[in-house]
C-alpha positions in Angstrom: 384.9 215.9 43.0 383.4 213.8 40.8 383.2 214.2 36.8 379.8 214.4 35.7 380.1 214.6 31.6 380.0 211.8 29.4 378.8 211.3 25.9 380.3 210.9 22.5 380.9 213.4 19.3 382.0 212.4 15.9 384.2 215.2 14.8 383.5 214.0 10.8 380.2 215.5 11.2 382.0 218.8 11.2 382.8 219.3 7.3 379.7 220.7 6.5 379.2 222.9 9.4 382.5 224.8 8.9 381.4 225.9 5.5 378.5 227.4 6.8 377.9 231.1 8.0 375.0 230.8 9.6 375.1 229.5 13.6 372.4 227.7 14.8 370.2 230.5 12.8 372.4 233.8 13.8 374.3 235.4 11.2 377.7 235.5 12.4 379.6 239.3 12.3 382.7 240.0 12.8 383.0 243.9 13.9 383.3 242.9 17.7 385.7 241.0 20.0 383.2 239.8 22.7 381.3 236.9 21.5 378.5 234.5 23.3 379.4 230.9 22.6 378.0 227.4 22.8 378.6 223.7 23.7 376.0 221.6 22.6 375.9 218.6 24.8 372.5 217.0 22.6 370.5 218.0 20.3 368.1 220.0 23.2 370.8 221.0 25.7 373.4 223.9 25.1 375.7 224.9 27.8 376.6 228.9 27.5 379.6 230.8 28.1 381.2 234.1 26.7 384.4 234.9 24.8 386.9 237.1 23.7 388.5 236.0 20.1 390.7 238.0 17.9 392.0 236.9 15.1 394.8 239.0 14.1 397.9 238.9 14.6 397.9 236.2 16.6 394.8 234.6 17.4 393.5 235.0 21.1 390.7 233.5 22.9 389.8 234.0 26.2 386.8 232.1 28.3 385.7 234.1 30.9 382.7 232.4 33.3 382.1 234.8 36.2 385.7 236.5 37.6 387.4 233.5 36.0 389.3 233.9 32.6 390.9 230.8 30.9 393.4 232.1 28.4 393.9 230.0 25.8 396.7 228.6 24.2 397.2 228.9 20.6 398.5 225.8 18.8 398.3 226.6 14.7 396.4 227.2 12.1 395.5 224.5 8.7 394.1 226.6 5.9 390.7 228.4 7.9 390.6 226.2 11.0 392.5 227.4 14.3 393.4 225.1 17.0 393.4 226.2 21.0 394.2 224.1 23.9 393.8 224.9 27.2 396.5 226.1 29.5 396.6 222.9 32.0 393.5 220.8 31.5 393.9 218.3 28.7 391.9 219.6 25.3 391.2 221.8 22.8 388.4 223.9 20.8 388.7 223.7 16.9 387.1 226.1 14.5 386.9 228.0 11.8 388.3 231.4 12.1 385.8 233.5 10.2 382.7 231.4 10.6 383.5 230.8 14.0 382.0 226.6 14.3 383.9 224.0 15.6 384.2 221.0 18.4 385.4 220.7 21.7 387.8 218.3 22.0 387.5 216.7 25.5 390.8 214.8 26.3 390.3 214.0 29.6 388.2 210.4 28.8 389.3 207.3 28.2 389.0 207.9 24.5 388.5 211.0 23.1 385.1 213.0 23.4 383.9 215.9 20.8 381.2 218.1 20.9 379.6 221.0 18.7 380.7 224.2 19.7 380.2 228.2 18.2 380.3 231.3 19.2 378.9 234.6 17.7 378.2 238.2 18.3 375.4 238.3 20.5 371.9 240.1 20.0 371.8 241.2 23.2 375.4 242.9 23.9 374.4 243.6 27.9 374.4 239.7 28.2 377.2 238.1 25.7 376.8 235.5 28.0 373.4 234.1 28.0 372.6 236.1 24.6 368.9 236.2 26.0 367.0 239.1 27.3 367.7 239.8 31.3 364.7 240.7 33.3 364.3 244.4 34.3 362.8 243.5 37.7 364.3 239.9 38.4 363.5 237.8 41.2 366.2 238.3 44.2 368.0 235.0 43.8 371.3 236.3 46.3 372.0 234.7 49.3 373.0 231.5 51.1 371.6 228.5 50.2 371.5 225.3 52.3 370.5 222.7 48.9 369.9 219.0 48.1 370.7 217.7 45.3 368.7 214.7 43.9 370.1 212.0 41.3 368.2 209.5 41.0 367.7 207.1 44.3 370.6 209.3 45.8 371.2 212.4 46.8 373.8 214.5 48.6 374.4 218.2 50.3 375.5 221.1 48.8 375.9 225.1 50.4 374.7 227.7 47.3 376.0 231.0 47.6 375.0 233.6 44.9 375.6 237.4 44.5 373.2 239.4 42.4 374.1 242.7 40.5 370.7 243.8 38.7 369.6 241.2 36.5 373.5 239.1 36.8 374.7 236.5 39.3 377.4 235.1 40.0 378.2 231.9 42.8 378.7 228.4 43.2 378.1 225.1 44.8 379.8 223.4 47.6 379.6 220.0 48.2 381.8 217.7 50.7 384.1 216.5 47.6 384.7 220.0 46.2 382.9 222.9 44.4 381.3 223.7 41.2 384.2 226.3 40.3 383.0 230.0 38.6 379.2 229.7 38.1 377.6 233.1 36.0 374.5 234.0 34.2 371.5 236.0 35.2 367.7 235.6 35.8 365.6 235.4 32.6 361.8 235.4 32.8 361.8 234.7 36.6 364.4 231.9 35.9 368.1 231.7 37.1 370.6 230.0 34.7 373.7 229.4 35.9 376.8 227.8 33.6 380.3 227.1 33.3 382.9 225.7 31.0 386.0 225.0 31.9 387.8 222.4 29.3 386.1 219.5 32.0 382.5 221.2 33.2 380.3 222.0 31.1 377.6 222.4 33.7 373.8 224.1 33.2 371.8 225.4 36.0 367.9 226.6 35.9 365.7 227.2 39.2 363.0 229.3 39.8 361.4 230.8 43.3 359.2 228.7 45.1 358.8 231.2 47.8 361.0 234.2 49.2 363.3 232.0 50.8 363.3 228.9 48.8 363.9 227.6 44.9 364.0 224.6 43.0 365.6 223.8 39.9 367.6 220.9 37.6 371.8 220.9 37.3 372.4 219.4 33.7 376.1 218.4 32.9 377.8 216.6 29.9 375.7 215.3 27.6 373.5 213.0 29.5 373.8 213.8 33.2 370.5 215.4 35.1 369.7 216.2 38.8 367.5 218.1 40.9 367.9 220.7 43.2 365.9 222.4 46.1 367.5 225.0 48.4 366.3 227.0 51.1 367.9 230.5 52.0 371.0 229.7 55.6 372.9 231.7 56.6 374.2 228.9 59.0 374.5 227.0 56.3 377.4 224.2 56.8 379.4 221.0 55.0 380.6 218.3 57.5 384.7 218.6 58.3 386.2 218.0 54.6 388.9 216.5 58.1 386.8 213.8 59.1 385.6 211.3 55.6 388.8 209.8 55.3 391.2 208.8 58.1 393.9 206.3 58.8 393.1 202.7 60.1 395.9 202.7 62.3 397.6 205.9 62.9 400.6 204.7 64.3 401.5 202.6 61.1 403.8 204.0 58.2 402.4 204.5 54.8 403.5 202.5 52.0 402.6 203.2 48.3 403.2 201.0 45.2 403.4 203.8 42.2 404.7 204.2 39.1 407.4 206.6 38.1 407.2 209.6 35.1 409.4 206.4 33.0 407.0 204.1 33.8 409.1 202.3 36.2 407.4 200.6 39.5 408.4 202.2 42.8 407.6 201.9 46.4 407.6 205.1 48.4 407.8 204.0 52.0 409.2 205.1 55.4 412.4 206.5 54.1 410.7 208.7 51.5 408.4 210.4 54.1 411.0 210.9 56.8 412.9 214.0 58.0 410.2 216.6 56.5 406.7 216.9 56.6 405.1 215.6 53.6 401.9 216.2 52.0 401.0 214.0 49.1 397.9 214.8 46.6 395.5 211.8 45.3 394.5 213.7 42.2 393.7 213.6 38.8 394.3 215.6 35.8 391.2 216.1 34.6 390.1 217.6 38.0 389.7 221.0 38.0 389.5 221.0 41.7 393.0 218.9 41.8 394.3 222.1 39.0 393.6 224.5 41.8 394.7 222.8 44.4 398.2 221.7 42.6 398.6 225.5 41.6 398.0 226.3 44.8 400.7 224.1 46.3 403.0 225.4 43.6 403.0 228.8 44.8 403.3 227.1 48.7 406.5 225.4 47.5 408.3 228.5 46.4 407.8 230.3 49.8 410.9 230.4 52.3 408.3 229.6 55.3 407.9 225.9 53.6 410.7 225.1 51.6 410.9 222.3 54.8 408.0 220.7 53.3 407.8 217.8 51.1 405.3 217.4 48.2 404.2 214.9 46.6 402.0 214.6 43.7 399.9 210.9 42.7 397.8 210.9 40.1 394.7 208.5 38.8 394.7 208.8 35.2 392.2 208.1 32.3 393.3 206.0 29.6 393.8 202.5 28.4 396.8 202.0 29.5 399.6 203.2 31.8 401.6 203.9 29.3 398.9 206.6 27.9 398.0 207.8 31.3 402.0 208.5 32.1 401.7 211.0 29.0 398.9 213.0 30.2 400.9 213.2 33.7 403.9 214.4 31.8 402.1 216.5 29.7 400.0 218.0 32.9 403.3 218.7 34.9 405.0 220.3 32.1 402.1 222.9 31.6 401.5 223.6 34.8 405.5 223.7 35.7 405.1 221.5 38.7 408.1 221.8 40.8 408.0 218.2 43.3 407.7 215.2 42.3 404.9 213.3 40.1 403.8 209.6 40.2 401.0 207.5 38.5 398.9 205.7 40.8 396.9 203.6 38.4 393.6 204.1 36.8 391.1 207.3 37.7 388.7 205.6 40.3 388.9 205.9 43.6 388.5 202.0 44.2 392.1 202.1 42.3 393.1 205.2 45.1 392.2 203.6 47.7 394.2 200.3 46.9 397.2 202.0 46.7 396.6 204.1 49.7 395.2 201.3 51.5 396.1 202.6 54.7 393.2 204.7 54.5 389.8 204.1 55.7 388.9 204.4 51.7 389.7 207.5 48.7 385.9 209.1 48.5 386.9 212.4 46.0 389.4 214.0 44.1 391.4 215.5 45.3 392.4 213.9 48.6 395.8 215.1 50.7 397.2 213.7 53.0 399.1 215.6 56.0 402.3 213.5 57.1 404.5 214.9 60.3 408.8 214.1 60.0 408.4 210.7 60.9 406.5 209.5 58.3 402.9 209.2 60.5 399.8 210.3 58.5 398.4 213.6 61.1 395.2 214.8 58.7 393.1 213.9 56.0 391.5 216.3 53.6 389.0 215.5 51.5 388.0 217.9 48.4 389.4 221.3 47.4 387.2 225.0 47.9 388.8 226.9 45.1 388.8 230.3 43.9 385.7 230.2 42.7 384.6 230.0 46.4 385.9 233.4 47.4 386.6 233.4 51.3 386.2 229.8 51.5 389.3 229.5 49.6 391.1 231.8 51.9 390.0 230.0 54.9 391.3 226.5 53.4 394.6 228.3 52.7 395.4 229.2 56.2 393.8 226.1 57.7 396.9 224.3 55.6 399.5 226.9 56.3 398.9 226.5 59.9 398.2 222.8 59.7 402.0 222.6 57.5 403.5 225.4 60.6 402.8 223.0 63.3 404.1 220.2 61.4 407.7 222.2 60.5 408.1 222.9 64.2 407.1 219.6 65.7 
């Protein structure tokens, strides 16, 4: 899936807002552990989320967006300001541990990124989340959704699926490259808004009802990005094969793949390295949340008996200026995450750069993208994208399509 934030932050411009104890007008208390918090992306746009901070004895802080909770790593503390990272994805949120204002430090750009962030008791404590007033009798927004989304002079496909409880929904997007991960908010004068934040999303959804069966609304991400949205309630409501966008040009030939090594040494993985075992080998990145629940997926796979048989193989498409810096956020991703198979560097994060190295391949559309090999070495499938947990049963189905998909390949 493709990363939609961009935009810039000058973390200097935080001096004088971590000597302040007002946020953004709210006085900040400090009786409670469950806090509403805030990324600004621009000076209009603010992308909401809830928290859990403590700050004694040893400072916790957990995001939560929907059934999803990130638990935060604690690095130190200088003085007043407390530094988190999070647990895989590269980057941190800074602050002040009484006044509770900071940045988010997003590592996972060429160059760093920062952006304002606080977090404070909220006003309304039935909605930490969205810190505004739910309505009593809210517009039913549950359902299935077949939805277009419009950017500009293109557009793509998604499948909405939302659950309502009162006032509070929860759901997500899925789109042919992957889904929108742990969307939550609620409906607030006859208006859904949706969010997440992850460490790499910070994503913003509004729509209201055009009809009983129908809504239209605007996805906002990172600090410029805008689109527009239009579903219609199907229950039918499908993607195409996430089997069929990429393929092989010729089947029958071996794959060969010019990589780079965790010492920065050049390699070529070839015949010999796919033979004897199935293989599966991951184009992903890591600043794909997608790719992060796919590769802890396959980490867990790896450890079972049924597929100790099966070869992984993990290449990634890294941000930074140079290999040398992208090799260091793949070392520092695998250590994290405790990958157990092997890790290479593929080049820069584009898929034009994927699809060079795996040139055998029709082209590298998303991230992630996996490729199925049997125990001679001869590409079988192609999968394109990853339906996380976010995506409830979808994500069982995609586990047992691969378990079954990695059986047949074991006992070929």
């Amino acid at each position: 899936m493709k990363n939609k934030n961009s935009g810039e932050f000058n973390r200097f411009s935080f001096g004088p807002m971590l000597s302040m104890l007002f946020c953004f007008g709210k006085i900040v208390l400090f009786s409670q552990n469950h806090f509403h918090g805030e990324i600004a992306m621009n000076d209009r746009l603010t992308v909401p989320f809830d928290l859990h901070f403590n700050a004694n004895p040893k400072p916790l802080l957990l995001i939560h967006n929907g059934n999803e909770t990130i638990s935060m790593r604690f690095i130190k503390r200088e003085k007043d300001t407390l530094y988190f990272e999070f647990p895989e994805i590269a980057g941190q949120l800074v602050f002040h541990g009484t006044m509770h204002r900071g940045y988010w430090l997003n590592l996972n750009k060429i160059a760093p990124k920062y952006y304002p962030f606080q977090f404070y008791l909220p006003l309304d404590k039935k909605n930490p989340r969205l810190d505004l007033t739910l309505d009593t009798q809210p517009s039913n927004y549950s359902g299935k959704y077949r939805v277009r989304f419009n950017e500009g002079a293109s557009s793509f496909n998604a499948v909405g699926e939302f659950e309502q409880a009162g006032s509070q929904v929860t759901g997500t997007f899925r789109t042919a490259t992957g889904d929108y991960r742990y969307l939550s908010g609620g409906v607030v004068n006859d208006t859904l808004i949706l969010s997440c934040f992850d460490g790499v999303h910070a994503f913003r959804f509004e729509a209201k009802k055009l009809a009983v069966d129908s809504i239209e609304g605007v996805f906002y991400s990172g600090t410029t990005y805008r689109a527009t949205w239009q579903a219609v309630v199907d229950n039918n409501a499908t993607l195409s094969s996430p089997f069929g966008l990429s393929y092989p040009i010729d089947a029958t030939l071996p794959l060969v793949l010019k990589v780079k090594t965790m010492k920065g040494k050049n390699r070529t993985l070839s015949d010999n390295d796919f033979r004897g075992h199935p293989t599966v080998i991951q184009i992903m990145g890591t600043w794909c949340p997608n790719c992060l629940d796919e590769t802890r997926y396959f980490v867990t796979l790896k450890q079972q008996p049924e597929f100790e048989q099966v070869r992984f193989i993990l290449v990634a498409f890294e941000n930074g200026m140079t290999d040398k810096d992208r090799l260091k956020r793949l070392k520092r991703y695998t250590q994290k995450i405790g990958l157990n198979y092997p890790a290479f560097l593929g080049g820069e994060a584009t898929t034009k750069q994927a699809g060079t190295v795996f040139n055998a391949l029709n082209g590298v559309f998303a991230f992630p993208t996996t490729l199925f090999l049997s125990k001679q070495g001869i590409i079988k499938q192609v999968h394109v994208g990853f339906d996380g947990p976010g995506t409830g049963n979808h994500f069982e189905e995609l586990k047992r399509d691969f378990e079954e998909l990695l059986r047949q390949l074991v006992q070929e």
